[in-house]
C-alpha positions as CSV (number, residue, x, y, z in Angstrom):
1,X,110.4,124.7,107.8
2,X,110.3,125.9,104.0
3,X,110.2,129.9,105.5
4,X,113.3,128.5,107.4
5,X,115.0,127.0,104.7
6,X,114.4,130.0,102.8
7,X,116.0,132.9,105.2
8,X,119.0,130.1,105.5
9,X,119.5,130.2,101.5
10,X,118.9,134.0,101.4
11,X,121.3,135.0,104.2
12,X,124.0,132.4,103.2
13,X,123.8,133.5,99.8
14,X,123.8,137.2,101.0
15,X,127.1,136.5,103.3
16,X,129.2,134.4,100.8
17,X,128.7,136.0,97.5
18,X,129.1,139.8,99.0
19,X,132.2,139.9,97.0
20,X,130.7,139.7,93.1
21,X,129.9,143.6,93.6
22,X,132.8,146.0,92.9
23,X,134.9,147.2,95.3
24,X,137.0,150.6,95.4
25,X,139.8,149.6,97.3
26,X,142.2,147.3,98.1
27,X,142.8,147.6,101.5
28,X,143.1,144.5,103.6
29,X,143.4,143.7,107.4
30,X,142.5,141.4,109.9
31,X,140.0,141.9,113.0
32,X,139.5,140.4,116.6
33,X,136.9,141.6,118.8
34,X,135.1,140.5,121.5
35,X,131.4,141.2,123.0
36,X,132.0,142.2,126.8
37,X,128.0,142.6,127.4
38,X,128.1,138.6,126.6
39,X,130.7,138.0,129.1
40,X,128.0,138.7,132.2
41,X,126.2,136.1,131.4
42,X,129.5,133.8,131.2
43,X,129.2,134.0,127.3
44,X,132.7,134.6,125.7
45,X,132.7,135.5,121.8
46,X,135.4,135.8,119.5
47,X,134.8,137.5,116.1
48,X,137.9,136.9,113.5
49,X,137.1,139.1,110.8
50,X,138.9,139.6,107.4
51,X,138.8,143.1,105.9
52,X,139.1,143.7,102.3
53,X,138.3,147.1,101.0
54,X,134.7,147.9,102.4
55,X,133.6,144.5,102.9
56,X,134.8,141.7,105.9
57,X,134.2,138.3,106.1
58,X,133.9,137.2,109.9
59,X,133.7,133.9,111.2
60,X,132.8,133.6,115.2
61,X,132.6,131.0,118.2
62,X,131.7,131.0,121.2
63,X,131.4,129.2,124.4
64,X,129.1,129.4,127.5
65,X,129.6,127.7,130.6
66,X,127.5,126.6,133.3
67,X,127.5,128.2,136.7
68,X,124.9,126.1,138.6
69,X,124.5,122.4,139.2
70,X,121.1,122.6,140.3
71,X,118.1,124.1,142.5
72,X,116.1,127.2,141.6
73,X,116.0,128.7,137.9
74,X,116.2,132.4,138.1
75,X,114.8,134.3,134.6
76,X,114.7,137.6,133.7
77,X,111.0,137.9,133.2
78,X,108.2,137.6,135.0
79,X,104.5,137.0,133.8
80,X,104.1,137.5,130.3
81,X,107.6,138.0,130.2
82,X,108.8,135.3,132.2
83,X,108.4,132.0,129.5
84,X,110.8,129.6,130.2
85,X,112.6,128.5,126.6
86,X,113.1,132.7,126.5
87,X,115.2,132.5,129.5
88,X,118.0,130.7,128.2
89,X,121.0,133.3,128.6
90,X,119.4,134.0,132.3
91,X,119.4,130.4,133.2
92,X,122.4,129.7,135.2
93,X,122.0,125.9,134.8
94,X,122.9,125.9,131.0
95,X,126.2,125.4,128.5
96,X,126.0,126.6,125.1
97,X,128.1,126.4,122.6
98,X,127.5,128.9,119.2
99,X,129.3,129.1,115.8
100,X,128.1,132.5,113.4
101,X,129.1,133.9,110.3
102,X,129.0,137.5,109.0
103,X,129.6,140.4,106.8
104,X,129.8,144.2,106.1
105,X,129.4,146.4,103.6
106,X,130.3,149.9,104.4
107,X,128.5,152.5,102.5
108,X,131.7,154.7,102.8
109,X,135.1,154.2,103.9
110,X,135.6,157.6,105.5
111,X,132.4,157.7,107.7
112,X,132.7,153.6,107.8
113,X,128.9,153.2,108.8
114,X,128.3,149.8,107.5
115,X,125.2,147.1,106.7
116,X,125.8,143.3,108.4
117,X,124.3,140.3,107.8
118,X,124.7,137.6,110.6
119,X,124.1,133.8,110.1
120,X,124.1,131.5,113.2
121,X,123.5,127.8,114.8
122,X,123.3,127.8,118.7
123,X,122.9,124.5,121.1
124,X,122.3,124.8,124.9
125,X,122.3,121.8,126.9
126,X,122.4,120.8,130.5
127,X,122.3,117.1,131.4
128,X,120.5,115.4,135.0
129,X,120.2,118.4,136.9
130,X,117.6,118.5,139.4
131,X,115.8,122.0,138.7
132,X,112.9,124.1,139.5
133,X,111.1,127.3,137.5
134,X,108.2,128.9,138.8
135,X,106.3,131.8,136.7
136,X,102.6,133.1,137.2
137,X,101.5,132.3,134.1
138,X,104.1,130.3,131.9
139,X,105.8,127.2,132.1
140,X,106.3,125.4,135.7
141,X,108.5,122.7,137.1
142,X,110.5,121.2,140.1
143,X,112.1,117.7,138.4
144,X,115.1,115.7,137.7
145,X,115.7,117.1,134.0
146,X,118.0,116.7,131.1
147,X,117.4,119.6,128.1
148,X,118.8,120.6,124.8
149,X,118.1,123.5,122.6
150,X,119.1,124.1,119.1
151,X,119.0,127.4,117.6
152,X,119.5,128.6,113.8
153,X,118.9,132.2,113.4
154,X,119.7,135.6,111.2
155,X,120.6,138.8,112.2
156,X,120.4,142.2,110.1
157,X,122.7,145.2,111.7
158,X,123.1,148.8,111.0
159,X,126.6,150.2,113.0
160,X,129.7,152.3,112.9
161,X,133.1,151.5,113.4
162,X,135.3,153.6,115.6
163,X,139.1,154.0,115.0
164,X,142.1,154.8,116.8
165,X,145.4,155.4,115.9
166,X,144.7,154.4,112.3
167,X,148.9,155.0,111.2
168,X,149.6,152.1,113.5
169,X,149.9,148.8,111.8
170,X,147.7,147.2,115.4
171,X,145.2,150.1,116.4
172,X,141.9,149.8,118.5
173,X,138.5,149.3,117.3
174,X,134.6,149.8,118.7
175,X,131.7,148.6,116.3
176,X,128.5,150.5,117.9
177,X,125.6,148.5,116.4
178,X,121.6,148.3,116.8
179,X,119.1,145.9,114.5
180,X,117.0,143.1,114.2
181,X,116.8,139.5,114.5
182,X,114.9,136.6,114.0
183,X,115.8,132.9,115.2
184,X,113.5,129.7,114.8
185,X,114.0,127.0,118.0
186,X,113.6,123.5,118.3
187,X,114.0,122.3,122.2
188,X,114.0,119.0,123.8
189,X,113.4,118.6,127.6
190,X,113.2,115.2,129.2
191,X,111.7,114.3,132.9
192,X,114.3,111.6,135.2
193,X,113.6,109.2,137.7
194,X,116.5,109.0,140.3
195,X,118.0,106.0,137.5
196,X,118.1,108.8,134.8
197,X,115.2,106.8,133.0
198,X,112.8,109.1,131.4
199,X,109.2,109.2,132.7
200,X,108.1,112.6,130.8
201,X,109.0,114.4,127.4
202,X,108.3,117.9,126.0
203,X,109.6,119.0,122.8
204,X,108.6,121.4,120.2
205,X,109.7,124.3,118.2
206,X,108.6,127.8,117.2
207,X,109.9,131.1,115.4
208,X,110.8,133.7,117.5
209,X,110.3,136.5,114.7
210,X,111.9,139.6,116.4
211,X,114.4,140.2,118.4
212,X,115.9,143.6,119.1
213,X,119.7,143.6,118.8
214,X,122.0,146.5,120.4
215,X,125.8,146.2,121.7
216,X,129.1,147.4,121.0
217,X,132.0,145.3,120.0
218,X,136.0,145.9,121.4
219,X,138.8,144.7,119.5
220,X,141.6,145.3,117.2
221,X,142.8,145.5,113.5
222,X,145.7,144.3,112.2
223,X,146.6,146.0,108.6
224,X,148.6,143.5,106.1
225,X,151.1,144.6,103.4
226,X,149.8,144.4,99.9
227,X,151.1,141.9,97.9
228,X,154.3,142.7,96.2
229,X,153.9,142.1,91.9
């Protein structure tokens, strides 16, 4: 918990206080994307960003809903690659609701290839569902089950933004973006008789340390008129 506690500080500090250094310019707008890669997996993003010179300040929620009420668990692993509390976007049976913050820095504004830091909490839940998951060599069940997961985690981006139509006041962006994460999970997962009275816990936690991050972002950007001395 102190390593946690520590990356929390450090990429809190590193989104908030962005700002002290000096900036060259004093160009402002607002930003709305979305993540369509998400939306497969009936996740649906919204990143509000405000642009000021080569810096933004982004602020994003997200909602997932559930799709299954019960039976089989399908992952996307098998084996090695098939543990269960790595499945979560896979798992059909789960809601999840996520709230992140973020921030650039672009090196330069023509080329606008730019460093972001990501800060974000994540909870998936799914309440008396009867459910079963079956990997070779991982984590097995077939149950009456109630689960929750919370998730606090850090991302560190590299990416360039695309821009079209740049003289309109409402032009189209892409952010093209690769990097690393790291997240630290804490999940509860109860056992139910047919009275919902619990007859078996399993909880835990662990740091998942990397995490490959690639995607592209769609959205638009908004510029706003300087204010008038």
């Amino acid at each position: 918990m102190k390593n946690l506690k520590t990356a929390i500080f450090l990429i809190a500090f590193f989104v908030l206080d962005f700002e002290l250094v000096a900036q060259d310019s004093t160009k402002k707008s607002l930003r709305i994307s979305v993540l369509p890669s998400q939306f497969l997996f009936t996740d649906f993003p919204i990143i509000l960003e405000y642009v000021k010179g080569r810096f933004t300040y982004g602020i994003s929620p997200s909602v997932k809903f559930s799709t299954q009420n019960g039976g089989e668990i399908i992952g996307g692993g098998s084996g090695a690659a098939g543990y269960y509390t790595d499945q979560n976007m896979y798992n059909k049976m789960y809601n999840a609701f996520t709230i992140s913050l973020n921030s650039k820095y672009y090196f330069r504004e023509k080329d606008r290839v730019y460093f972001e830091a990501i800060l974000f909490y994540r909870h998936w839940w799914f309440d008396k569902k009867f459910a079963s998951y079956d990997n070779e060599i991982g984590y097995k069940f077939n149950e009456l089950r109630t689960e929750h997961q919370n998730v606090f985690g850090v991302k560190f981006l590299m990416g360039k933004t695309f821009v079209f139509w740049e003289k309109s006041k409402l032009h189209p962006i892409i952010d093209c973006y690769f990097g690393l994460g790291c997240r630290y999970k804490m999940y509860d997962f109860k056992s139910l008789d047919n009275d919902f009275n619990v007859t078996n816990v399993y909880d835990g936690s662990y740091w998942w340390l990397v995490s490959p991050q690639v995607g592209i972002k769609l959205g638009f950007e908004m510029k706003l008129k300087p204010k008038q001395n």
